[in-house]
Legacy VTK file of the C-alpha trace (Angstrom):
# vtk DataFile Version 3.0
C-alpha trace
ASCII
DATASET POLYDATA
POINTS 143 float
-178.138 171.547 37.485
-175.172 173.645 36.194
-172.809 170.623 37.746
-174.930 168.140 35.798
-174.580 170.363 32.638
-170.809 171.201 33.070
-170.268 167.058 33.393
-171.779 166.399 30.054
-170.325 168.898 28.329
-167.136 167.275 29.361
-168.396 163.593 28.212
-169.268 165.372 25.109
-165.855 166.988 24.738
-164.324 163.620 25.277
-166.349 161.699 22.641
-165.415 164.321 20.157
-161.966 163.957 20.743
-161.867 160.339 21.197
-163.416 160.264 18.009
-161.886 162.340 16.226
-158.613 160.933 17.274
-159.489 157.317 16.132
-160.739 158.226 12.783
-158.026 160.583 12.068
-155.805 157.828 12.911
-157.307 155.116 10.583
-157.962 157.158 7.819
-154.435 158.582 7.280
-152.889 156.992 3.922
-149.115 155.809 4.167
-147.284 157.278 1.384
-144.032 155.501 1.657
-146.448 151.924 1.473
-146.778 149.460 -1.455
-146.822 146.071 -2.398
-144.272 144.248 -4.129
-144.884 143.459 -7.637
-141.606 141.925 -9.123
-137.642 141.645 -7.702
-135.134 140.919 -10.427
-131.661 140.042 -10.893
-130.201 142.270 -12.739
-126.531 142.042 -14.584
-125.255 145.099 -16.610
-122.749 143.922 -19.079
-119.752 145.984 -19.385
-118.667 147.574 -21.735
-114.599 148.134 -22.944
-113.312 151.574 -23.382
-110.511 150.467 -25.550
-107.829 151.019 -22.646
-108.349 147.070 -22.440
-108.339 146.186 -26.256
-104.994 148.554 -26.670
-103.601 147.498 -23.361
-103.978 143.503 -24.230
-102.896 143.967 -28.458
-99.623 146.047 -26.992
-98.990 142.948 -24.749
-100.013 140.566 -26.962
-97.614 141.537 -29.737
-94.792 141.921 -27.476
-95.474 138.353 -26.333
-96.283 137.339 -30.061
-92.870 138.706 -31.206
-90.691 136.694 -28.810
-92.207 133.647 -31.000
-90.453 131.927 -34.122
-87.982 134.218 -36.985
-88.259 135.662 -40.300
-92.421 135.612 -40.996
-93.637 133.169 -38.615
-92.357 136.187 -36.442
-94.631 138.787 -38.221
-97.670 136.304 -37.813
-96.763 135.616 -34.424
-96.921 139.319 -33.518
-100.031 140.094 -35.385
-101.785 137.038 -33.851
-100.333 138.030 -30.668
-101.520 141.404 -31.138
-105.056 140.552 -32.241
-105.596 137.905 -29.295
-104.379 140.307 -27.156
-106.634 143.408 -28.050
-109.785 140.813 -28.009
-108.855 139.264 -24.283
-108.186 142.897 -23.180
-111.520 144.355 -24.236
-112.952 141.043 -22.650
-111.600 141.748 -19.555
-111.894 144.816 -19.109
-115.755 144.849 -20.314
-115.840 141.930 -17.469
-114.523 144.468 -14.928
-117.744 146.769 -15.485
-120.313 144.333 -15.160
-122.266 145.584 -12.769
-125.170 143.380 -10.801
-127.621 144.114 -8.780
-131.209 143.381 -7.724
-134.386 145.524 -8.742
-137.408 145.804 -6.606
-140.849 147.212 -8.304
-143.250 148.468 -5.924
-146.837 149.418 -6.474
-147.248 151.879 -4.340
-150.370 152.214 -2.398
-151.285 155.912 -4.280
-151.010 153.622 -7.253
-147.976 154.812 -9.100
-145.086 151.874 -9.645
-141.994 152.487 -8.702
-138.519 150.228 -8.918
-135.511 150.304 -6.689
-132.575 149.434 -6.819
-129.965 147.103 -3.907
-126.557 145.524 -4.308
-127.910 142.607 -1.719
-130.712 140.588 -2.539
-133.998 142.167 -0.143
-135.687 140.307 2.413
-138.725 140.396 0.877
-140.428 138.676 -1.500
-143.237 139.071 -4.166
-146.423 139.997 -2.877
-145.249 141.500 0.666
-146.418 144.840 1.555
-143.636 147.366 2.614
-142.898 150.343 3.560
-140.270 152.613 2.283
-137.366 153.562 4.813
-134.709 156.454 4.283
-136.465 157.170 1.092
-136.398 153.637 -0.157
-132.779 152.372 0.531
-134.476 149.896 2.908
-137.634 148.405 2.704
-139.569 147.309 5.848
-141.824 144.650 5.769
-145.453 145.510 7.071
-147.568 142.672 9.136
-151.002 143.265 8.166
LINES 1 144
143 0 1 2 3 4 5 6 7 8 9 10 11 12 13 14 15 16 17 18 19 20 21 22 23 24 25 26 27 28 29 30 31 32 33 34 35 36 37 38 39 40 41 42 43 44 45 46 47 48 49 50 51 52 53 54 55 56 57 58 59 60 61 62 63 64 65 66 67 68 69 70 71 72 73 74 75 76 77 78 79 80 81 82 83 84 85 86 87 88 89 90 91 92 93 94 95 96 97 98 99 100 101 102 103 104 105 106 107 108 109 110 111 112 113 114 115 116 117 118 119 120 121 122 123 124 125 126 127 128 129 130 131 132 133 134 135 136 137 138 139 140 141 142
């Protein structure tokens, strides 16, 4: 009788455990999950600093200057000035476009969050995903 008794305590042990085992594993909520709701491409103009604009009119004149005597000189080097200063601030706004690609999650705690990458993801909308190193990757999820 006590063997009988000792062996299902230890089937009830085991069901307990099994069972709390399975539930607490398919009732535990991924944080880092969500769905995707939107990726964008993204381009930030630049903008010029005026290092550009000065840089290009300074050039500009002295290029401007080399051109025709007497006033067609004078014009030159104010054309060649003002050409100059608008090309430079062109470029140089040009040089600090920055691009990149935006990713808006809906997380699966409901709060939306977006992410940025420099590469276009390998997801798409509608994929679920999980977060990796904080989000600097996203992983896609298969279920």
């Amino acid at each position: 009788m006590t063997r009988l008794l000792s062996q299902a305590a230890s089937l009830v042990v085991a069901v307990v455990a099994f069972g709390a085992g399975t539930a607490a594993s398919a009732q535990t909520p991924c944080t880092d999950c969500g769905q995707v709701q939107s990726i964008r491409f993204v381009e930030d103009q630049g903008k010029g600093s005026g290092v550009g604009a000065v840089a290009g009119g300074v050039l500009g004149g002295v290029l401007g200057h080399q051109v025709g005597g007497g006033t067609g000189k004078t014009v030159a080097t104010v054309a060649g000035a003002a050409g100059g200063a608008y090309v430079g601030n062109k470029v140089e706004a040009n040089k600090n476009t920055k691009t990149y690609w935006a990713v808006t999650l809906k997380m699966d705690g409901g709060k939306t969050r977006t992410f940025t990458y420099t590469n276009q993801p390998a997801v798409k909308e509608g994929d679920r995903v999980k977060l990796v190193d904080g989000g600097k990757r996203l992983a896609l999820l298969t279920n």
